[in-house]
Wavefront OBJ file of the C-alpha trace (Angstrom):
o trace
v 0.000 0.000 0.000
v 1.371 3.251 -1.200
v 2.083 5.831 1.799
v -0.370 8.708 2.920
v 1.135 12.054 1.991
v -0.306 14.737 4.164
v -2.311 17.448 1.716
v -2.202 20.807 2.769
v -5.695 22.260 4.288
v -7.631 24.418 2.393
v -8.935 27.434 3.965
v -11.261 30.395 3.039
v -9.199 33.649 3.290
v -10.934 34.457 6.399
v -9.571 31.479 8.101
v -6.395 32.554 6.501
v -6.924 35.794 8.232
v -7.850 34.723 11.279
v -4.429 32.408 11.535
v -1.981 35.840 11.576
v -0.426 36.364 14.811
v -1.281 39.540 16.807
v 2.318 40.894 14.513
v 0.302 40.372 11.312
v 2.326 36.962 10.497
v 2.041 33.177 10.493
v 4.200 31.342 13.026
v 5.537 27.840 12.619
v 3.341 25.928 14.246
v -0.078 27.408 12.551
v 1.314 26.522 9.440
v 2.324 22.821 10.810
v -1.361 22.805 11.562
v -2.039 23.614 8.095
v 0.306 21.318 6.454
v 2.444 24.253 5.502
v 6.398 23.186 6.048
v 8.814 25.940 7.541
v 9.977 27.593 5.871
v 7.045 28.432 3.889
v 7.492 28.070 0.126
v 6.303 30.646 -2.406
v 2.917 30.447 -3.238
v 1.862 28.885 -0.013
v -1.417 30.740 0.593
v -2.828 30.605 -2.734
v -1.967 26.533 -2.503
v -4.047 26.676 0.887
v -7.073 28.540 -0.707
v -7.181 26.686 -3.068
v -10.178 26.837 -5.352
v -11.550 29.842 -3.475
v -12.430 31.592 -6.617
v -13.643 28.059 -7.950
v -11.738 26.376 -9.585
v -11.519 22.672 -9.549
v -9.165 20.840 -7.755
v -8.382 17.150 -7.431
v -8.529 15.202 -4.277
v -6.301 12.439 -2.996
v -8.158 9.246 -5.380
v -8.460 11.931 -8.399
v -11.831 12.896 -7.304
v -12.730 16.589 -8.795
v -14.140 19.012 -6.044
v -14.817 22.777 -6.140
v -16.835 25.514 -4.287
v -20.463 26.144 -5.259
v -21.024 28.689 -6.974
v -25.134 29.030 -6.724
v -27.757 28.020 -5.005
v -28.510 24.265 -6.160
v -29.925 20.781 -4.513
v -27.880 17.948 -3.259
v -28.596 14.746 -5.524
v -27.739 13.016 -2.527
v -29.068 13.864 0.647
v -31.715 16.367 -0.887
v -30.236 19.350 1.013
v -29.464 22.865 -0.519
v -25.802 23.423 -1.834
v -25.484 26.814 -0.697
v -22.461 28.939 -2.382
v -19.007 28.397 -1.042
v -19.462 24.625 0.245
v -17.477 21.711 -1.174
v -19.509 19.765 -4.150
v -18.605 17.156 -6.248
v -20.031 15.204 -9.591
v -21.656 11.985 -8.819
v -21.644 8.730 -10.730
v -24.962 10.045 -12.858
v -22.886 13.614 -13.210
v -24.869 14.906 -10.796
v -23.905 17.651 -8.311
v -23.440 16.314 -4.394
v -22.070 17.663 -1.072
v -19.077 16.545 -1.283
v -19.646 14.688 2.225
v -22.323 12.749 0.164
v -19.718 10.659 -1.970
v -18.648 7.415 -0.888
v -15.167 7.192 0.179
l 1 2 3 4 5 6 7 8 9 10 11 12 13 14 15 16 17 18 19 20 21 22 23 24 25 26 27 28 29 30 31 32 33 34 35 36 37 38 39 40 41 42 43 44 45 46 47 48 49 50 51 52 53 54 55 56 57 58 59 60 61 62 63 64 65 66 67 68 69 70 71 72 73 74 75 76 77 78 79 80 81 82 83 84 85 86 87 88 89 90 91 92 93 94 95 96 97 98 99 100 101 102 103
């Protein structure tokens, strides 16, 4: 079995935001928490927001995810996707919470 490699988190840029210290930076261990190595390497923020204006990204298993965009209705559970939460395609290329998916 091939070994887990930790994925950094991804975080809205208010979580971003709220992870400064009370300088204005980011300390080592906030961005340990994050999956962010010391030092940090260029580029590290926009890698931990991600898809924030978005985009699709790829999870772990090549699953596609990105952020809602509109107001829609989970195929799976029947709830409303509100914008900014996680979705995914389905099997029937449907949209689900992301949570909905199997594995």
């Amino acid at each position: 079995m091939p070994p887990v490699v930790p994925q950094p988190a991804r975080l809205t840029r208010q979580e971003l935001e709220a992870g400064k210290t009370p300088a204005g930076g980011y300390n080592r261990r906030q961005l340990a928490l994050w999956g962010i190595p010391w030092p940090p390497p260029k580029g590290w923020q926009q890698q931990l927001l991600g898809d924030t204006e978005g985009r699709p990204q790829a999870e772990p298993g090549g699953r596609i995810v990105m952020r809602a965009r509109g107001e829609s209705t989970c195929a799976g559970c029947q709830q409303v996707i509100v914008p900014g939460e996680w979705i995914s395609l389905d099997s029937l290329g449907e949209w689900v919470h992301r949570t909905c998916l199997p594995g």
